[in-house]
C-alpha positions in Angstrom: 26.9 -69.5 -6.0 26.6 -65.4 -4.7 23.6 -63.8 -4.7 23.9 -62.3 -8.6 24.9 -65.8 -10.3 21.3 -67.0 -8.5 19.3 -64.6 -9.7 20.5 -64.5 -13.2 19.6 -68.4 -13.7 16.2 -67.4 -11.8 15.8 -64.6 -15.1 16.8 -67.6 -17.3 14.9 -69.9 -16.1 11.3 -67.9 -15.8 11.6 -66.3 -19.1 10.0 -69.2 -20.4 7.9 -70.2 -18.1 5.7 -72.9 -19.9 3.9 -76.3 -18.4 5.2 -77.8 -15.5 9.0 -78.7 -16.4 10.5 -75.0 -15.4 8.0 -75.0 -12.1 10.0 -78.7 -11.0 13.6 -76.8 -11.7 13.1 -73.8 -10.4 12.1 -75.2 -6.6 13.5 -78.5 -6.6 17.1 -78.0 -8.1 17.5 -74.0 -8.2 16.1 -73.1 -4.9 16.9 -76.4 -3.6 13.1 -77.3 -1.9 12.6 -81.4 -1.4 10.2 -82.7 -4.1 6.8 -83.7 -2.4 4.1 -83.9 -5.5 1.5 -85.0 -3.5 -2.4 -84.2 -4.8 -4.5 -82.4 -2.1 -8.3 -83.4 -1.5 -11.2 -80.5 -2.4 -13.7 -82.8 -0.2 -14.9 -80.3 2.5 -14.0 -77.6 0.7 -16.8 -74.2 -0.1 -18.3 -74.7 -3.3 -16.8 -71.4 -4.3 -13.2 -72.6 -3.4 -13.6 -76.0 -5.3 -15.4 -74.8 -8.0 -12.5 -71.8 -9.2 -9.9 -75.3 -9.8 -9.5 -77.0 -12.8 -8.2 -79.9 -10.9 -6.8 -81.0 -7.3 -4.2 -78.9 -6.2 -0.5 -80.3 -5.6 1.3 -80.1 -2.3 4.3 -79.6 -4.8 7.2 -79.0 -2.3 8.5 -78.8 1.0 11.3 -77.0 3.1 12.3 -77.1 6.5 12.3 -79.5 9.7 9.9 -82.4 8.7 9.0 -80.2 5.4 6.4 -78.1 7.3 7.0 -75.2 5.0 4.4 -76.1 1.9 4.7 -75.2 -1.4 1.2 -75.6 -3.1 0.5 -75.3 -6.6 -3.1 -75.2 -8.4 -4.9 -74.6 -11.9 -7.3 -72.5 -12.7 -9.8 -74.1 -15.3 -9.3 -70.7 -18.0 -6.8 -68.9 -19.5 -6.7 -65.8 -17.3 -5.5 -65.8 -13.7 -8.5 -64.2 -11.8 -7.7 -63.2 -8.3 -11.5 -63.8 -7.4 -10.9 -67.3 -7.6 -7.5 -67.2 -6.1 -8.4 -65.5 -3.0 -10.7 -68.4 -1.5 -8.8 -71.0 -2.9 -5.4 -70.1 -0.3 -8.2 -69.1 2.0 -9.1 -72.6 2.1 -5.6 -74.2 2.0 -4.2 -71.8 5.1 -6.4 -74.0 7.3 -4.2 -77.1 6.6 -1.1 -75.2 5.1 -0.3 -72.1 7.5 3.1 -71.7 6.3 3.8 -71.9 2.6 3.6 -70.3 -0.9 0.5 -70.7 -3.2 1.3 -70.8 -7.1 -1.7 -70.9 -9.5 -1.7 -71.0 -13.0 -3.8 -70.9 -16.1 -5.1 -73.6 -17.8 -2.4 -73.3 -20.6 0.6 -73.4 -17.6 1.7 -69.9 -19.1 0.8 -67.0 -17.1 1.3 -67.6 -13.1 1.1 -66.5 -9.6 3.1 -66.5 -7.1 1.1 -65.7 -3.9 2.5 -65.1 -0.6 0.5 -64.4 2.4 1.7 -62.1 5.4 -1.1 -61.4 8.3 -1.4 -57.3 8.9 -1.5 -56.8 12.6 -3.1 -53.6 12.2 -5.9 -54.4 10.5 -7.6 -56.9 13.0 -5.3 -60.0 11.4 -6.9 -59.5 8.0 -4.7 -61.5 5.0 -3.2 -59.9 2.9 -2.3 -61.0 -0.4 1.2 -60.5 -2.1 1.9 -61.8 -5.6 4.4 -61.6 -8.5 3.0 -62.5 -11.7 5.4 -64.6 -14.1 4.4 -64.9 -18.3 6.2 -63.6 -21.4 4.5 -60.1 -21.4 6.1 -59.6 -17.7 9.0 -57.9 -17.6 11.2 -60.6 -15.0 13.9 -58.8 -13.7 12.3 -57.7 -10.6 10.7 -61.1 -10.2 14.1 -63.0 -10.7 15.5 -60.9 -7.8 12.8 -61.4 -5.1 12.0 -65.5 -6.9 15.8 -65.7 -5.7 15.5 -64.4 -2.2 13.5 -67.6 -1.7 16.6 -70.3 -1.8 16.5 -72.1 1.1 20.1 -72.7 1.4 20.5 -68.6 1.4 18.2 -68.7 4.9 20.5 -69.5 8.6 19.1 -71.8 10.0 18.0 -71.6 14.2 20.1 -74.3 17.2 16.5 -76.5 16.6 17.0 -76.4 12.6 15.4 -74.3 9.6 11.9 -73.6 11.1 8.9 -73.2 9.0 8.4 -69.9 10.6 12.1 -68.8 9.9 11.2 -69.8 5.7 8.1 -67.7 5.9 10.0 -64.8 7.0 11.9 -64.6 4.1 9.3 -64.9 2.0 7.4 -62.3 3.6 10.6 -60.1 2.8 11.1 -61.1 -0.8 7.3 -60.2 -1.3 8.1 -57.0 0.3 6.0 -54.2 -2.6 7.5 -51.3 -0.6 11.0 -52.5 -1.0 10.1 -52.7 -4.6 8.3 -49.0 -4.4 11.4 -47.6 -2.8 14.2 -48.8 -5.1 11.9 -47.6 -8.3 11.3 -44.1 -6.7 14.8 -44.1 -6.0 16.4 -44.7 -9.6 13.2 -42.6 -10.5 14.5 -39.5 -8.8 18.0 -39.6 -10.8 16.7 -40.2 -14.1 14.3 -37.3 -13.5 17.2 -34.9 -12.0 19.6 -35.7 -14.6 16.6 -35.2 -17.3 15.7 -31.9 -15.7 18.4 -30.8 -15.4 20.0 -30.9 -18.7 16.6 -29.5 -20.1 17.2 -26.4 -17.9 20.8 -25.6 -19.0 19.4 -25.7 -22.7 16.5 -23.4 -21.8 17.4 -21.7 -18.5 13.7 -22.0 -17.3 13.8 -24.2 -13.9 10.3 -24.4 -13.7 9.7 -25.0 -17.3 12.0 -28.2 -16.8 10.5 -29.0 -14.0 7.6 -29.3 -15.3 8.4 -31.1 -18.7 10.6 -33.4 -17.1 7.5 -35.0 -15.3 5.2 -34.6 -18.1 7.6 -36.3 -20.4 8.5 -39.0 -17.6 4.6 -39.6 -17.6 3.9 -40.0 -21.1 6.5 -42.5 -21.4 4.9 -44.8 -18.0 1.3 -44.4 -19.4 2.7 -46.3 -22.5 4.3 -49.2 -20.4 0.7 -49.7 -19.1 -1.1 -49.3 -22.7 1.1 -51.6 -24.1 0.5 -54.2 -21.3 -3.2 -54.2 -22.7 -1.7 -55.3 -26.5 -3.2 -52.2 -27.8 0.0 -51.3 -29.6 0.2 -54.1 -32.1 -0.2 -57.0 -29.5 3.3 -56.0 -28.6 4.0 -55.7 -25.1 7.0 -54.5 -25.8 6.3 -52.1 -27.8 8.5 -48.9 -26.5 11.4 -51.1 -26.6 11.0 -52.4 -30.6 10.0 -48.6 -31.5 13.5 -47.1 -30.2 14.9 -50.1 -31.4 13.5 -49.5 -35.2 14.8 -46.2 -35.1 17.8 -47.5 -34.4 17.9 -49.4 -37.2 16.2 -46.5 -39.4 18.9 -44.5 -39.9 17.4 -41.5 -39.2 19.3 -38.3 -38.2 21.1 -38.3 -34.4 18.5 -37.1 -31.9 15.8 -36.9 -33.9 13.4 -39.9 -32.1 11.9 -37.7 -29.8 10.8 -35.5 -32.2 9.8 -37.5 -35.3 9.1 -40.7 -33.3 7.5 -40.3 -30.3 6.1 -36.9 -30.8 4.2 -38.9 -33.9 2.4 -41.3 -31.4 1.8 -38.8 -29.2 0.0 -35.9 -30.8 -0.7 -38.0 -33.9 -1.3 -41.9 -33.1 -3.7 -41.4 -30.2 -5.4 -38.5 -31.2 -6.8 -40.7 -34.7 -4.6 -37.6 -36.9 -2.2 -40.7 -37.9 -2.2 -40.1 -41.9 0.2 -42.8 -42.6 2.8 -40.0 -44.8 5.5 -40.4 -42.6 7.4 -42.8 -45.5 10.4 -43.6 -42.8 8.4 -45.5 -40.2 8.6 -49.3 -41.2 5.6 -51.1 -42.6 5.0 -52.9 -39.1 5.4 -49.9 -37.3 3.0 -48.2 -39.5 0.7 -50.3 -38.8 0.8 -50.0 -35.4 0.3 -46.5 -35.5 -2.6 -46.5 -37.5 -4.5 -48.8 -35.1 -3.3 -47.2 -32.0 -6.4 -46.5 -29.9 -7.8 -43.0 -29.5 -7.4 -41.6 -26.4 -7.2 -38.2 -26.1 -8.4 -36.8 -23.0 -5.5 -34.0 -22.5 -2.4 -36.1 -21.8 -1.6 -36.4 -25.1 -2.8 -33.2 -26.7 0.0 -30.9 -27.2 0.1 -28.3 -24.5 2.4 -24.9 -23.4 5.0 -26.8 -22.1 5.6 -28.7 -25.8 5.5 -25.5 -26.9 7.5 -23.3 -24.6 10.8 -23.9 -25.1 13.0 -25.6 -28.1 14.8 -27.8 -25.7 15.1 -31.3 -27.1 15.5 -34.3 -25.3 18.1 -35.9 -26.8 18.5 -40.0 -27.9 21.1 -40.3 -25.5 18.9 -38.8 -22.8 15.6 -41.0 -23.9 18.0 -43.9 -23.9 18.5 -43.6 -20.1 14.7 -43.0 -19.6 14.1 -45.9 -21.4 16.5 -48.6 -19.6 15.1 -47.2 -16.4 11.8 -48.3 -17.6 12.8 -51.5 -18.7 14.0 -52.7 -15.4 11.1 -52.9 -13.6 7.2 -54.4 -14.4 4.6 -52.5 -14.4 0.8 -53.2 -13.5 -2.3 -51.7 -14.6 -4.9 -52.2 -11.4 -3.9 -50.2 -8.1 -3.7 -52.6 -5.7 -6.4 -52.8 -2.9 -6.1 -52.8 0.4 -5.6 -57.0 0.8 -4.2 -57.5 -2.5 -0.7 -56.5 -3.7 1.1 -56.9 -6.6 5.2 -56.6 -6.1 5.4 -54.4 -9.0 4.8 -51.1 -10.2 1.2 -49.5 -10.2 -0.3 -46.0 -11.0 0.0 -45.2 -7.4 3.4 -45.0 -7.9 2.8 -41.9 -9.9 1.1 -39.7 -7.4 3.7 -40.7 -4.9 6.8 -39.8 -7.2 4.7 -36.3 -7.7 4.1 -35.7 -4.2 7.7 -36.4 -3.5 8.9 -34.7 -6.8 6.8 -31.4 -6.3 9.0 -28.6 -7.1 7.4 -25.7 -9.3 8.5 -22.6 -8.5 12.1 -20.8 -7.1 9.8 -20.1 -4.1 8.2 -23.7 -2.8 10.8 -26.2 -2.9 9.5 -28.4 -0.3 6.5 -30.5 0.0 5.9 -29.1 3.1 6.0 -25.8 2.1 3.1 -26.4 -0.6 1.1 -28.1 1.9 1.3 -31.5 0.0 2.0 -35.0 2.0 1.6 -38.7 0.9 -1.3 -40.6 2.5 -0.7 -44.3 2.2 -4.0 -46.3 0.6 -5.0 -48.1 3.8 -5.7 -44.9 5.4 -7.3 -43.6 2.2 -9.1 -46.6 1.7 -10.0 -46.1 5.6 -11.5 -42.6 5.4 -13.0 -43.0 2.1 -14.9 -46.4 3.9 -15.8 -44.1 6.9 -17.4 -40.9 4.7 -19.3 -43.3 2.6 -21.1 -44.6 5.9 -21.8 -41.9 7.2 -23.3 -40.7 4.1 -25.2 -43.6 3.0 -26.7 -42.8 6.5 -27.4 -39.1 6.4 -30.1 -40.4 3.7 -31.3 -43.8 4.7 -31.7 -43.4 7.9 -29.0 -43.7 11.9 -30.9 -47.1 12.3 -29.4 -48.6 9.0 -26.0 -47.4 10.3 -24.7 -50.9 11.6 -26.0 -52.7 8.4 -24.3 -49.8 6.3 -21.0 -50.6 8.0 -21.2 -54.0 7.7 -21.8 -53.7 4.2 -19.1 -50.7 2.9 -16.2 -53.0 5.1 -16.8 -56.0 3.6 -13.9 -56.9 2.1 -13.5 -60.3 2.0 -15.6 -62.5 -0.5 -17.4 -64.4 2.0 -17.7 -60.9 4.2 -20.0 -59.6 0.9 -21.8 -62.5 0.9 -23.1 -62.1 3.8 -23.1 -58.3 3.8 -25.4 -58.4 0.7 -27.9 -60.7 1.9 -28.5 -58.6 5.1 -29.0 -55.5 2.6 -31.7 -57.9 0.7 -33.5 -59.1 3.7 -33.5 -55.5 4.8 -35.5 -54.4 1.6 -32.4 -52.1 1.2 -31.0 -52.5 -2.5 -33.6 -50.3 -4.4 -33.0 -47.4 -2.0 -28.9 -48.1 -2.0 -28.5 -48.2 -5.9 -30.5 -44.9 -5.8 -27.9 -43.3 -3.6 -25.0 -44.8 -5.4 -26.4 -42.9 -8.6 -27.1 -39.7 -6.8 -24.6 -39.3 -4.9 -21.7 -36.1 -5.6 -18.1 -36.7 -3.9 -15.3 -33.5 -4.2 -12.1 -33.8 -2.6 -11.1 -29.8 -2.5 -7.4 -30.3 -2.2 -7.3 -33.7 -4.1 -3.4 -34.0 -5.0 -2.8 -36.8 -7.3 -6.2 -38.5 -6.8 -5.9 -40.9 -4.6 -9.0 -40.2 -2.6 -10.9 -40.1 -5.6 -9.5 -43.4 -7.4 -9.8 -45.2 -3.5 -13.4 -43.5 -3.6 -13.9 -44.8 -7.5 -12.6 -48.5 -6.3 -15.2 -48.7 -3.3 -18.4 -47.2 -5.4 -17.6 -49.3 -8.1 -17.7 -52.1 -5.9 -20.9 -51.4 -4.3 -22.4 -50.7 -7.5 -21.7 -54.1 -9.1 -22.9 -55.8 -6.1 -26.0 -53.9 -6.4 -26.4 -54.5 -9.7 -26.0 -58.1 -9.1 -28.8 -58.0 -6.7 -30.8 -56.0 -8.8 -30.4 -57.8 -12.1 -29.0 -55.1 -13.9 -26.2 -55.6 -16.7 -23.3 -52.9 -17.0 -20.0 -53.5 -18.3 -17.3 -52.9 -15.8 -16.0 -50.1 -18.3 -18.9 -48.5 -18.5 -19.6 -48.4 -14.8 -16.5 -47.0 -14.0 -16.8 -44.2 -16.6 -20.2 -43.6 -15.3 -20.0 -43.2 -11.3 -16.6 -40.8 -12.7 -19.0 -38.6 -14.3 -21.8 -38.4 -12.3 -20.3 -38.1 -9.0 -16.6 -37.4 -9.2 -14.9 -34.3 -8.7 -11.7 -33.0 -7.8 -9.4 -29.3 -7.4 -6.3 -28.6 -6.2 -4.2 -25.5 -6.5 -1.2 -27.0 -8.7 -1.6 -28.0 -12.4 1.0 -30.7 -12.0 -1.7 -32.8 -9.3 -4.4 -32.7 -11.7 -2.7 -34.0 -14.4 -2.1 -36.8 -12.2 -5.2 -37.3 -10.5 -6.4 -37.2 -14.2 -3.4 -40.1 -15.2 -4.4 -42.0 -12.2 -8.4 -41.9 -13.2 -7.4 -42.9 -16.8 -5.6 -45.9 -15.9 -8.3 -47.1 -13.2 -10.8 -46.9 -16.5 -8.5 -48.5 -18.9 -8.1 -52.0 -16.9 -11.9 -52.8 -17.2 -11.4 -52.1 -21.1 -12.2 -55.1 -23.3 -11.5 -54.0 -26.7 -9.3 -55.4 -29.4 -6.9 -53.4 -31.8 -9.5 -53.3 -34.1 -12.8 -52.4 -32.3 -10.3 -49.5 -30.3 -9.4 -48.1 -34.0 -12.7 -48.1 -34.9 -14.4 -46.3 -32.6 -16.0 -43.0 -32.9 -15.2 -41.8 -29.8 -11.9 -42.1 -27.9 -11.5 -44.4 -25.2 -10.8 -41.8 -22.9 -13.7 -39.5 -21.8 -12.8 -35.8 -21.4 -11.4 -35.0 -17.3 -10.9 -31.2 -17.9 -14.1 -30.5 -15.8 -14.2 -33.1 -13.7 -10.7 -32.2 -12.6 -10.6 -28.5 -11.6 -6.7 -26.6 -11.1 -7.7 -23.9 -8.4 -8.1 -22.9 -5.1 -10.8 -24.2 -3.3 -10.8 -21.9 -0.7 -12.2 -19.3 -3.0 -16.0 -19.3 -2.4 -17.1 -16.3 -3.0 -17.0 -14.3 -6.3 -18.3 -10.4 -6.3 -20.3 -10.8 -3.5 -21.8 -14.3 -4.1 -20.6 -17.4 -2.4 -20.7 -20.2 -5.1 -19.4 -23.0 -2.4 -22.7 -24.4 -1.8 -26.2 -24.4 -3.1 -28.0 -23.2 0.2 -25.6 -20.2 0.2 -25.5 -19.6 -3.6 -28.8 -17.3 -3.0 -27.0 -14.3 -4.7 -27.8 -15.8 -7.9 -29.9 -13.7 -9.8 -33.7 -14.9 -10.6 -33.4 -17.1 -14.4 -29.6 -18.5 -14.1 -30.7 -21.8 -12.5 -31.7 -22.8 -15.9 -28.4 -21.5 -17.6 -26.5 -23.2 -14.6 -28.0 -26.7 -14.9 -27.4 -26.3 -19.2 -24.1 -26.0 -18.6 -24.0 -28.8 -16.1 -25.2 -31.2 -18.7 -23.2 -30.1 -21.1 -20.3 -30.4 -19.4 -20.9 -34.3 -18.5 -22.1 -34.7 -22.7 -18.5 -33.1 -22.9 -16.8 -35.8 -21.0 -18.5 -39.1 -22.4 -17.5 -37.2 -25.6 -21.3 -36.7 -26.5 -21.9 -35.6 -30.4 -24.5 -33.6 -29.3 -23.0 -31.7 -26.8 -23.2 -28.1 -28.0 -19.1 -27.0 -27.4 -16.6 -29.2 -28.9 -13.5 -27.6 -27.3 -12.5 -27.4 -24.0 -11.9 -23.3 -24.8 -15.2 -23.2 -26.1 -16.8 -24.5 -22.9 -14.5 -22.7 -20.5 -15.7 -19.4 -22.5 -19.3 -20.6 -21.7 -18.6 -20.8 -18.5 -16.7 -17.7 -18.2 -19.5 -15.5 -19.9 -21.8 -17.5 -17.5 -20.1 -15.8 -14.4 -20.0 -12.5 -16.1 -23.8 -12.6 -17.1 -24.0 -13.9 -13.1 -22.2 -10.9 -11.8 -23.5 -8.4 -14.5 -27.2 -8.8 -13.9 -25.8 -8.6 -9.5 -23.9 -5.2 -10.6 -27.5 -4.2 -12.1 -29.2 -4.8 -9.1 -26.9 -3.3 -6.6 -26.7 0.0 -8.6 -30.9 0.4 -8.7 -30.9 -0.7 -5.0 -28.4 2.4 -4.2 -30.9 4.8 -6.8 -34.2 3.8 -4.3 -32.0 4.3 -1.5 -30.9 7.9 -2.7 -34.2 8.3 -3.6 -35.6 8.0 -0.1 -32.6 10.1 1.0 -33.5 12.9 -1.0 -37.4 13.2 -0.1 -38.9 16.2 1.5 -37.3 17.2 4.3 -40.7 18.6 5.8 -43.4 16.5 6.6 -46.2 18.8 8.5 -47.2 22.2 7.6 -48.3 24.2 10.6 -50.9 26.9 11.0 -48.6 29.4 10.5 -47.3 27.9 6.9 -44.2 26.5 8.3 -43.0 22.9 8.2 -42.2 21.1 11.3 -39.0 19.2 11.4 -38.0 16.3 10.1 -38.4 13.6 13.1 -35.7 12.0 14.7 -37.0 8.6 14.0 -36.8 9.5 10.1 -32.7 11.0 10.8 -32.3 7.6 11.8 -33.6 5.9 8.9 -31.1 8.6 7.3 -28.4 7.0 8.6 -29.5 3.5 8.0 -29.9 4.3 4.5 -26.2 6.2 4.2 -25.3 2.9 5.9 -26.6 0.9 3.2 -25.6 2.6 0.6 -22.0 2.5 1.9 -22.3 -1.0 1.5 -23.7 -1.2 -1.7 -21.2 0.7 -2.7 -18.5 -1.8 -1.2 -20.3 -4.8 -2.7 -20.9 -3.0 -6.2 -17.0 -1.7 -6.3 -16.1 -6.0 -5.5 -18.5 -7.0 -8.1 -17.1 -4.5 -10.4 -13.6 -6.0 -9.8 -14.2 -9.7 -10.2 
């Protein structure tokens, strides 16, 4: 049997993957393991690790010389697969199983794991976690493929025989994420060049396609992951059975895009669904009326909808969509020990970085100054700030216990880590921090700093709040610490979409709602990012003479716009939790605020400036005698007061200077 024939029965096999039956097939006939079924004892186990089964787990199946390669299966007592209760239930079973392959499932045997551990040698041995998930709302092909790899009669065997060792190799490969990353940006970069490029030889714009191409290419991914939540009539499919119903619709050729998918777009999410559009079928309807309300800006209409009359033809969205389809696609980004061999929002900011080509004049990523950082160094340097933060304002002697606490990463490493923090006295004065404290990446790209920086605040804050005894739903965490303390620029439009994509998705995995409660809420799911995420250059400080980059050097303020400052502050974060009182309900109407805010700034420092240069001409044009003598004349002016002359001409030059750059901002 080749390689193709394997992985198609594999496909079959785990499409309906249901109770135990399947589990038997697929390892002891398919990829030909020796049947073992031999219960394992929890006695001696951690509470925690005993406590997340439902049962005894099963020493299911062997491979190898004298079976030493261990295939282990366990049940989790409810009906989702949690990967806190995973994680120290292998950590427990490596002791007596080094070399095998952990499989949980649910209680109902319907939604699995299969979890492969490889040891990073860079990271001080740490484990690190791969799984492919397995249920009906999976899309299997990539699973069947890398499920396959793990036939034992595919792996040579050594002189001595198939060594347990030699096995876990090619598991470690067939868990390989990056192979899975490389292969999806791969076939990513085709369907984007063929879809930009027909785009530009209908509008013979390149950066205009460009552009589109990506936004388009996005709008379609962030439905893959909303419709891995159910939120599009429990249909996790959903994309699929929409083009298919148009199929069936008989609607004119090429006309999807446009009175399909522009519907759920600007219509559906946005709560403007009226229900008049008599050729969508009654199911379909349906779904579109209880679509949840995101808004947000990624699916408001923008210029780029609007620039052009290019149309992206069925033919064309066809590709795009059987693209899609091939691979699976996960909400959470993965952390720095667990991996999921599938495809995450992270993916987007690296197809961007890669991607980046918006002008005639910066074709390269090099060029624009833009590079992908992989997550364990992000992860690294976000750990590292955060210390040295923390101990700016609790104090260098709390250093140590700081680290030990923001590198905790395993669940008994927290454990401990918190416990230090409580005997310490430390949690009031940490939680304080974690509420006060501002981050800005300046050049933040597709926002992987800040979702790495999201991941590891979020953390610390429910641990505090555990400590504490404080109740906050992971949702509303999340959407809090990004309001209060998140902030990003970066000089091209395209990045902060992203970085706005990536923060969206991070907030829409702790999001609990059904259809109904999403469709009846008055406010979307989605808080405003328009001023959280900035498109500029950061290297722009100063504006007519006053240097906005920091608050000890923003002195040039004039007396009275603190207050006006701080307003607009508030209203800004009432803006993005989509606040009914806030004042501006428009991001124009707030961007004019804040635009008439800098011109009243500079106005009042053009005012000053020009009465400073009238008292300086003043003094210049004083009496030029100062003593009169006994014979009526005046003496001279003294030499001392020519020099103040010249200090004054001086000043004035510069006044001048500075009133001529205020004058021009």
């Amino acid at each position: 049997m080749n390689q193709l024939e394997r992985e198609q029965r594999v496909l079959a096999l785990i499409k309906d993957f249901c109770g135990l039956e399947p589990l038997k097939k697929l390892f002891w006939s398919e990829l030909n393991y020796d049947r073992v079924n031999q219960p394992l004892s929890r006695r001696g186990w951690s509470q925690t690790a005993a406590n997340a089964l439902a049962e005894d787990p099963i020493l299911f199946a062997g491979g190898g010389q004298n079976n030493d390669f261990h295939v282990v299966y366990s049940r989790l007592p409810q009906d989702r697969l949690l990967l806190g209760q995973e994680r120290p239930v292998v950590t427990q079973l490596l002791r007596e199983h080094p070399y095998g392959l952990f499989i949980f499932s649910n209680q109902s045997r319907d939604h699995w794991h299969f979890i492969n551990v490889k040891y990073d040698a860079e990271a001080e041995k740490r484990r690190l976690f791969r799984r492919i998930s397995i249920s009906q709302e999976e899309r299997l092909r990539t699973a069947a493929e890398r499920v396959a790899m793990l036939d034992l009669q595919s792996i040579q065997p050594v002189m001595f025989g198939l060594q347990p060792l030699t096995i876990q190799s090619k598991h470690d490969e067939a868990f390989d994420v990056e192979a899975v990353t490389k292969q999806f940006f791969e076939e990513y970069k085709a369907i984007f060049r063929i879809l930009e490029n027909d785009l530009k030889s209908q509008a013979n714009d390149h950066t205009w396609a460009h552009d589109y191409s990506l936004q388009f290419l996005n709008r379609c991914m962030f439905i893959y992951f909303i419709q891995r939540k159910g939120w599009l009539g429990n249909d996790c499919d959903f994309l699929l059975n929409f083009w298919k119903g148009y199929q069936r619709s008989g609607q004119g050729q090429n006309s999807f895009v446009d009175n399909w998918l522009k519907v759920l777009f600007f219509e559906a999410f946005n709560n403007k669904f009226h229900g008049g559009h008599k050729y969508f079928p009654t199911e379909i309807r349906e779904t579109l009326s209880l679509a949840p309300f995101l808004n947000g800006g990624l699916f408001i209409e923008n210029k780029f909808d609007q620039e052009h009359k290019a149309a992206v033809s069925d033919r064309r969205f066809e590709q795009v969509l059987k693209f899609l389809e091939r691979y699976n696609f996960t909400i959470a980004e993965d952390s720095p020990l667990d991996k999921e061999v599938a495809v995450d929002p992270e993916m987007i900011g690296k197809v961007y970085e890669s991607l980046v080509n918006v002008s005639e004049e910066v074709d390269e990523r090099g060029e624009a100054g833009i590079f992908y950082t992989p997550r364990t160094e992000i992860d690294l340097m976000c750990r590292l700030s955060l210390v040295d933060h923390l101990t700016n304002h609790l104090g260098e002697d709390r250093k140590e216990l700081l680290y030990q606490l923001v590198f905790a990463l395993e669940p008994d490493e927290k454990v401990d880590a918190d416990q230090v923090v409580a005997s310490a006295g430390l949690w009031p004065a940490l939680n304080e921090r974690l509420h006060d404290i501002t981050l800005l990446d300046p050049a933040c790209g597709s926002g992987s700093f800040l979702v790495g920086m999201l991941n590891i605040l979020d953390d610390l804050q429910e641990r505090a709040n555990h400590q504490l005894s404080v109740t906050e739903a992971p949702y509303e965490r999340k959407k809090r610490i990004i309001g209060q303390s998140l902030y990003g620029v970066d000089v091209m439009e395209w990045a902060c979409h992203v970085a706005e994509l990536r923060l969206w998705l991070t907030l829409i995995i702790d999001a609990e709602f059904t259809k109904e409660e999403l469709h009846v809420r008055r406010e979307p799911l989605l808080p405003h990012f328009s001023f959280k995420i900035r498109c500029g250059d950061s290297l722009v400080q100063e504006i007519g003479g006053i240097n906005f980059g920091h608050k000890r050097d923003s002195q040039g303020i004039p007396t009275g716009f603190e207050r006006r400052v701080k307003s607009l502050k508030d209203e800004k974060l009432k803006f993005y939790n989509n606040d009914k009182t806030c004042q501006f309900h428009s991001v124009d109407a707030l961007k004019n605020e804040e635009k008439q805010l800098f011109s009243d700034i500079l106005f009042a420092r053009q005012h000053t400036i020009q009465e400073r240069i009238k008292a300086l001409r003043r003094k210049l044009e004083g009496p030029q005698t100062y003593q009169i003598g006994l014979d009526g004349k005046g003496a001279a002016r003294p030499h001392q007061m020519d020099l103040e002359a010249n200090k004054y001409r001086q000043e004035i030059e510069n006044f001048t200077a500075e009133l001529t750059q205020t004058e021009a901002s």
